[in-house]
C-alpha positions in Angstrom: 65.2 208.5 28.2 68.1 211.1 28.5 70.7 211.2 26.2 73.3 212.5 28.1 73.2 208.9 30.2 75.6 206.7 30.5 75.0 203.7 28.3 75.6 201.2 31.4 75.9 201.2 35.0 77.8 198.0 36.6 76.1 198.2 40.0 78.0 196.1 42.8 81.3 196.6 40.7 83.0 195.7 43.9 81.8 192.1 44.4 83.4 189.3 42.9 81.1 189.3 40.0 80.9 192.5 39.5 84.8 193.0 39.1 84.5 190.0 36.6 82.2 192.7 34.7 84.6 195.4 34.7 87.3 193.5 33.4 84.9 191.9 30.7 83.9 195.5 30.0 86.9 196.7 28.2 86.3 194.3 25.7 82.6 194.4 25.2 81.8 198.1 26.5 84.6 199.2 24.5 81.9 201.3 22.1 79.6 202.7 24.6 79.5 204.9 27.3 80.0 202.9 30.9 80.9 203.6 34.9 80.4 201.7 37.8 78.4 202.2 40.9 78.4 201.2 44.2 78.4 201.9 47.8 82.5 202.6 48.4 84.2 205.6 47.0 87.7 203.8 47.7 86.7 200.4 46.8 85.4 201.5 43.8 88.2 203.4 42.9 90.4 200.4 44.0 88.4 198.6 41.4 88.8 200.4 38.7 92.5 201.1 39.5 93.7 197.7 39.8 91.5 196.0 37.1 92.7 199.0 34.6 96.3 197.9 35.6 95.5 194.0 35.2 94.2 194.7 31.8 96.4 197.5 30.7 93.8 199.8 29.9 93.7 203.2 31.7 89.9 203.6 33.7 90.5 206.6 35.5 87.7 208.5 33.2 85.1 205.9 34.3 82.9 207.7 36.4 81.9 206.3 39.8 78.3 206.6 41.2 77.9 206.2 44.6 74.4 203.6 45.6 73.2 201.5 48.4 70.6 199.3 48.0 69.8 200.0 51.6 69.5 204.0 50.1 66.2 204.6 48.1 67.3 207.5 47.1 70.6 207.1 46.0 69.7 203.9 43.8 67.1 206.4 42.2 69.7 208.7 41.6 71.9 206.0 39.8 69.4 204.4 37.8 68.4 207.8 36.3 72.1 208.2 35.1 72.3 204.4 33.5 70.1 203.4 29.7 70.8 199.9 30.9 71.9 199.2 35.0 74.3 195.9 35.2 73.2 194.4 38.6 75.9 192.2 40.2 74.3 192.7 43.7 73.7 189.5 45.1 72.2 187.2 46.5 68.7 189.0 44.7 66.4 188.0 46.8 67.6 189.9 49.3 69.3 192.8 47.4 67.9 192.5 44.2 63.6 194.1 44.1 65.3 197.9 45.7 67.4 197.8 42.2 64.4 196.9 39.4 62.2 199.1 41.8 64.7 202.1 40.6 65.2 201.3 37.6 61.5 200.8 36.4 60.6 204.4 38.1 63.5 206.0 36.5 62.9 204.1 32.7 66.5 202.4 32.8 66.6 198.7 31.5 67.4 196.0 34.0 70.1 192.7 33.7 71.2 190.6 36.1 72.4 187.0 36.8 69.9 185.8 39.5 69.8 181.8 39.3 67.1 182.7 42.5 63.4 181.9 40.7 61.7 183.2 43.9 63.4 186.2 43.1 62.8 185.9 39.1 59.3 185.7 39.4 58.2 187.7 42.3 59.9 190.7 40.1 57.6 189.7 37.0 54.4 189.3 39.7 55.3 192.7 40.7 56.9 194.6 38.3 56.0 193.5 34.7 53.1 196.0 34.3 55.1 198.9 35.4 57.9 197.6 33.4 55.6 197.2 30.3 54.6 200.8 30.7 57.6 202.5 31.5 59.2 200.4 28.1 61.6 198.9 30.2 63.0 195.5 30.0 64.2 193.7 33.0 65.8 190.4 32.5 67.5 188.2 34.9 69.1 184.3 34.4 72.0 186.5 32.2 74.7 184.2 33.1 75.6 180.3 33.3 73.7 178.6 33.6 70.2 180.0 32.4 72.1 181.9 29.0 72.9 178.0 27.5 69.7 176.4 28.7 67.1 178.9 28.1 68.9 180.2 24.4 70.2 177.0 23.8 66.5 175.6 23.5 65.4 178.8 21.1 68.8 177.3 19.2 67.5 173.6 19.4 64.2 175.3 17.9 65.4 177.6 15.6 67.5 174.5 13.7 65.2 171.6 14.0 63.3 172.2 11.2 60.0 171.1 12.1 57.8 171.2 15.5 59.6 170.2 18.8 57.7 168.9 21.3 60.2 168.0 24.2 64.2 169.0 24.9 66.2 167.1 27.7 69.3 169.0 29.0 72.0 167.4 30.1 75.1 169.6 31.7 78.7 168.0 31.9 81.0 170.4 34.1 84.5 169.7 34.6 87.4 172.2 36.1 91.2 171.5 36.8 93.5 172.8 39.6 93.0 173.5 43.5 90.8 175.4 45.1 87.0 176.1 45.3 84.9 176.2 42.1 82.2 178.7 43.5 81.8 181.9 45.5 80.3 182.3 48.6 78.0 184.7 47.2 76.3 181.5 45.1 76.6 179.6 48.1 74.6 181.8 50.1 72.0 182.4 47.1 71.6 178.4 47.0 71.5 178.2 51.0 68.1 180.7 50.9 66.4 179.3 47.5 66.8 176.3 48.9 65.2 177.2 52.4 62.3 179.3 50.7 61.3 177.1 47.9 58.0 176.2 49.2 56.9 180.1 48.4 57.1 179.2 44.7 53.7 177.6 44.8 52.3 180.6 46.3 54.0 182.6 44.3 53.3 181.1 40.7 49.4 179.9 41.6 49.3 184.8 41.5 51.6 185.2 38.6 50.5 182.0 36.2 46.5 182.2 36.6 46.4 179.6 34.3 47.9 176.3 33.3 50.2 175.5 30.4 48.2 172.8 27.6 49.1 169.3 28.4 51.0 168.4 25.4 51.4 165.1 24.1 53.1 163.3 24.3 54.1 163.9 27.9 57.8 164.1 28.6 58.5 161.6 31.7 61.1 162.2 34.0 63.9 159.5 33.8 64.6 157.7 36.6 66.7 159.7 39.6 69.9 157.9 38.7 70.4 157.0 35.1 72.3 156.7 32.0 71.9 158.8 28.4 73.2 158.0 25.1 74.0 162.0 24.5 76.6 161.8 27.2 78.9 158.6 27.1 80.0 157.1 29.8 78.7 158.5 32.2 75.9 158.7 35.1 73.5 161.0 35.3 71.0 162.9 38.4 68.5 165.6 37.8 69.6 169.1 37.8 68.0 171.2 40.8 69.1 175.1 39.3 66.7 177.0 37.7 67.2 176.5 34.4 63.9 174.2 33.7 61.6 177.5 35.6 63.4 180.1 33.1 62.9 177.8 30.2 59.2 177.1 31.0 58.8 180.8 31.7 60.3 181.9 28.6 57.6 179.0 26.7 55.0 180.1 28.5 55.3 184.0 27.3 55.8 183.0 23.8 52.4 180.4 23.8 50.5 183.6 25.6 51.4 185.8 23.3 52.2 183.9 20.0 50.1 180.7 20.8 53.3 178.8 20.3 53.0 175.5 21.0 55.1 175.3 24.4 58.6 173.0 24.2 58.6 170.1 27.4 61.8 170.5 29.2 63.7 168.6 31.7 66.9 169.4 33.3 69.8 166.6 34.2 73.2 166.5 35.1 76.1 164.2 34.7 78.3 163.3 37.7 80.1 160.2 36.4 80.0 157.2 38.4 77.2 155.8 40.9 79.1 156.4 43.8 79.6 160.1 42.8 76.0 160.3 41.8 75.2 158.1 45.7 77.6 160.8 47.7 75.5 163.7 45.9 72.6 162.9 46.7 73.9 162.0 49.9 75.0 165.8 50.6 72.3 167.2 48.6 70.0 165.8 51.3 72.1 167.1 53.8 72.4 170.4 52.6 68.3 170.2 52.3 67.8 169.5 55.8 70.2 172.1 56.6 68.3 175.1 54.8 65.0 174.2 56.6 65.8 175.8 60.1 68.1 178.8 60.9 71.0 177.4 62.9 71.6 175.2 59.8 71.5 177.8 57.6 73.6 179.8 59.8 76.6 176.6 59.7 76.4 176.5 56.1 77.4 180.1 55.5 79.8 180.0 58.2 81.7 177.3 56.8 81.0 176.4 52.8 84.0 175.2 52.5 83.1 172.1 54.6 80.0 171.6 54.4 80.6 171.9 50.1 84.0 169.9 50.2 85.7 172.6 49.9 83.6 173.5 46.4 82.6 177.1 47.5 84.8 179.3 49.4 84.9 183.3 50.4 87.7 183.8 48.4 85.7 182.5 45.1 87.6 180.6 42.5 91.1 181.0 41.7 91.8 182.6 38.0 93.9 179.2 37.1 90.5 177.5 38.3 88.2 179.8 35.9 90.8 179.2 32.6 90.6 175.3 33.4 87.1 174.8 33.7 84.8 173.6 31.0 81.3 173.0 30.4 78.7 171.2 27.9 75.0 171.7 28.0 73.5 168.8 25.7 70.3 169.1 24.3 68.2 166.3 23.3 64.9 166.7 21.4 62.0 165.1 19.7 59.4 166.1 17.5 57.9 165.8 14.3 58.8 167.8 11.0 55.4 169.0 10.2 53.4 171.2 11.9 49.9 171.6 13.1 47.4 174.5 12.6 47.5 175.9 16.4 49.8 176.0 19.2 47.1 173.7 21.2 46.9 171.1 18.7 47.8 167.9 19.6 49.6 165.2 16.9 48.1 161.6 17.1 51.5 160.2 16.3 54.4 159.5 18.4 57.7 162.1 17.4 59.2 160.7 14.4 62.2 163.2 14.4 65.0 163.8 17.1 67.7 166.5 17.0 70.8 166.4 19.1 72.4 170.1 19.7 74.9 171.6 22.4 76.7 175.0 23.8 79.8 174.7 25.3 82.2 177.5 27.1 85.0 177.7 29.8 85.1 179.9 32.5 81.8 180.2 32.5 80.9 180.3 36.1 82.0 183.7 36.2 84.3 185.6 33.2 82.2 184.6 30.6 79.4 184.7 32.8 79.8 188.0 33.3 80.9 188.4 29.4 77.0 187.1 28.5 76.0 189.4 31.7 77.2 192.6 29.2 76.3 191.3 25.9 72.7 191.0 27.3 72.9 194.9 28.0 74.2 195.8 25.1 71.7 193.9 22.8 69.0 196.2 24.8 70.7 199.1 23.5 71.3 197.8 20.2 68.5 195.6 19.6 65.7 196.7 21.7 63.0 196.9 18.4 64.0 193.3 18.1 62.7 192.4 21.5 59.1 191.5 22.1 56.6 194.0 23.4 58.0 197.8 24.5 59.0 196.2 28.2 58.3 193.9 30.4 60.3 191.3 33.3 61.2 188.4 30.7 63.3 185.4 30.7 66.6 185.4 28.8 65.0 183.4 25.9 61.5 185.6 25.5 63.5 188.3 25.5 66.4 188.0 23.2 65.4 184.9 21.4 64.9 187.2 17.7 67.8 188.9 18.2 71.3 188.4 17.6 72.7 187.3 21.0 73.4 184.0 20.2 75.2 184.9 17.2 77.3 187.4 19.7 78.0 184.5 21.8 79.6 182.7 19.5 81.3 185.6 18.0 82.7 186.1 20.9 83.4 182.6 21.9 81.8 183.6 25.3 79.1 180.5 24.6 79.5 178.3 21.3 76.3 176.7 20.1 76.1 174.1 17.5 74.3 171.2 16.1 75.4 167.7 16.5 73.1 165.2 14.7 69.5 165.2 13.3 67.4 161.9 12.9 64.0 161.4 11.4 62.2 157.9 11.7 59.3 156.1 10.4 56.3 156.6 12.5 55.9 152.6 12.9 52.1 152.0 13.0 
């Protein structure tokens, strides 16, 4: 790889992600060498004028690289000026494969925050051998909510002490003040994974040829509307994003390769009362049949804001919004303290130790979203000999689970991870 590149490209600087980025990027590209890239001279410029002037920082030395995805050329032209390209161009599946195509020919490292896993794993189907060859990493999930599951499990791991044979996650989001909480751009990614999740079974029946060890015991799912002692108080509904496929992905690399004995996970959510938890399912059925046929799909993107109560909007969340909203992933695990010669090995007793750990942030749908978004790139450049193999399309926590990310995280009070309580019981016979 050249030296003379630019550390990092923000590709789609324009979008409202991407902008996110560039303002994060004074702050955490502050040491290494940085422009953005994207389809608009003026836009971009706009971009890094008015962000510059937000922020108080003159930008007018970031250089601008001109790409379309709908360019071949021009993206290879980008990548090749980029050690690491920052991909904010959603929604992936329809954006996203022109970018990692570019930036696997042209040896450039690859983040983004895709919560699309047709997207996630059709890249590792058909780009993980390249990758691996060209030593380049490409790693999506970079953001919230995929960054505090998928870490936050190597986190549960890394402090339990023992051998962990199951994690339930449990997210509680709350935000304050008027407005929509989401962008259109995650509306629309949710509207098409939504109305092209039956590919996934093609999809993962080419890319897993063969099936994860049944561990014992088997985690169960809890019933669809429930109640957990980790979170008080309140009702709870399984959570439908992708953070359970990038977790299992991430398991599933370290048992191939380390014969690490794989960690069951299940994802929940809490919504507070039955009635909340009744009208959500209520919608999310609605917004199910919705995605199966185009002229659905076509009235949800035309107007979120009804058909999401007025939770996703073009116009994306206010900044008042972002500064009052709050989340906590809980993460509740069993296992046993000892552990067993092999990864395959299966104990004869039930788990006789529990561990209760968390991460926690605010404005994480999309500041300090896009604040883990950089710190991802710059552990590539910093860290890279810390990451496993010489390349390859990994999940968040394959890829940076040895390195120091989640120390940056809580550095940098962009994610905070801690332990709660740890437990260990008799094995009653």
């Amino acid at each position: 790889m050249s030296t003379d590149r630019l550390d990092v490209v923000i590709f789609g600087a324009t979008g409202f992600t991407g902008r996110c980025a560039v303002e994060r990027s004074i702050e955490f590209l502050s040491k290494v060498k940085w422009g953005i890239s994207g389809r608009s001279q003026t836009k971009l410029e706009n971009v890094r004028s008015e962000v510059g002037k937000k922020m108080g920082k003159d930008l007018s030395e970031i250089p601008i690289i001109l790409a379309d995805v709908g360019d071949e050329e021009s993206l290879k032209k980008m990548a090749e000026q980029a050690k690491v390209v920052v991909n904010c161009c959603g929604p992936y599946r329809h954006f996203g494969e022109p970018v990692v195509k570019a930036c696997v020919g042209a040896g450039t490292h690859h983040v983004d925050v895709s919560g699309e896993p047709q997207y996630m794993e059709r890249m590792q189907l058909e780009f993980d051998e390249a990758a691996r060859e060209a030593g380049v990493y490409v790693v999506s999930a970079c953001g919230f909510d995929s960054i505090p599951a998928d870490l936050g499990t190597v986190f549960h791991e890394r402090h339990f002490e023992g051998v962990v044979n199951s994690v339930e996650t449990y997210l509680v989001a709350r935000g304050k003040g008027p407005g929509a909480s989401i962008h259109f751009g995650t509306w629309e990614s949710a509207v098409y994974g939504l109305a092209h999740a039956n590919e996934l079974r093609g999809l993962r029946s080419k890319l897993f040829k063969e099936r994860l060890p049944q561990m014992k015991p088997p985690l169960k799912n809890r019933p669809v509307i429930h109640r957990a002692p980790v979170v008080r108080n309140a009702v709870c509904l399984p959570f439908l994003g992708s953070d359970r496929s990038v977790v299992i992905r991430s398991q599933r690399y370290l048992f191939e390769t380390q014969k690490k004995r794989p960690i069951q996970i299940r994802t929940y959510m809490s919504v507070g009362t039955y009635f909340t938890a009744l009208l959500f399912i209520l919608a999310g059925a609605i917004f199910s049949i919705f995605t199966r046929f185009a002229l659905g799909r076509r009235l949800l993107l035309a107007h979120p804001k009804f058909f999401s109560f007025g939770f996703a909007s073009h116009e994306g969340p206010s900044e008042e919004k972002r500064k009052n909203s709050k989340f906590t992933m809980w993460f509740q695990g069993e296992g046993w303290p000892q552990a067993l010669a092999e990864g395959e090995d299966q104990y004869t007793d039930p788990p006789t130790k529990k561990l209760v750990t968390k991460v926690s942030g605010t404005d994480f749908g999309y500041g300090n979203t896009a604040a883990a978004l950089l710190l991802c790139a710059t552990t590539i450049l910093n860290e890279h000999t810390k990451m496993p193999g010489k390349g390859g399309v990994l999940a968040p926590g394959a890829a940076f689970g040895k390195t120091s990310l989640i120390d940056e995280l809580n550095k940098n009070q962009v994610f905070t991870f801690e332990v709660v309580s740890a437990k260990e019981e008799e094995t009653k016979n």
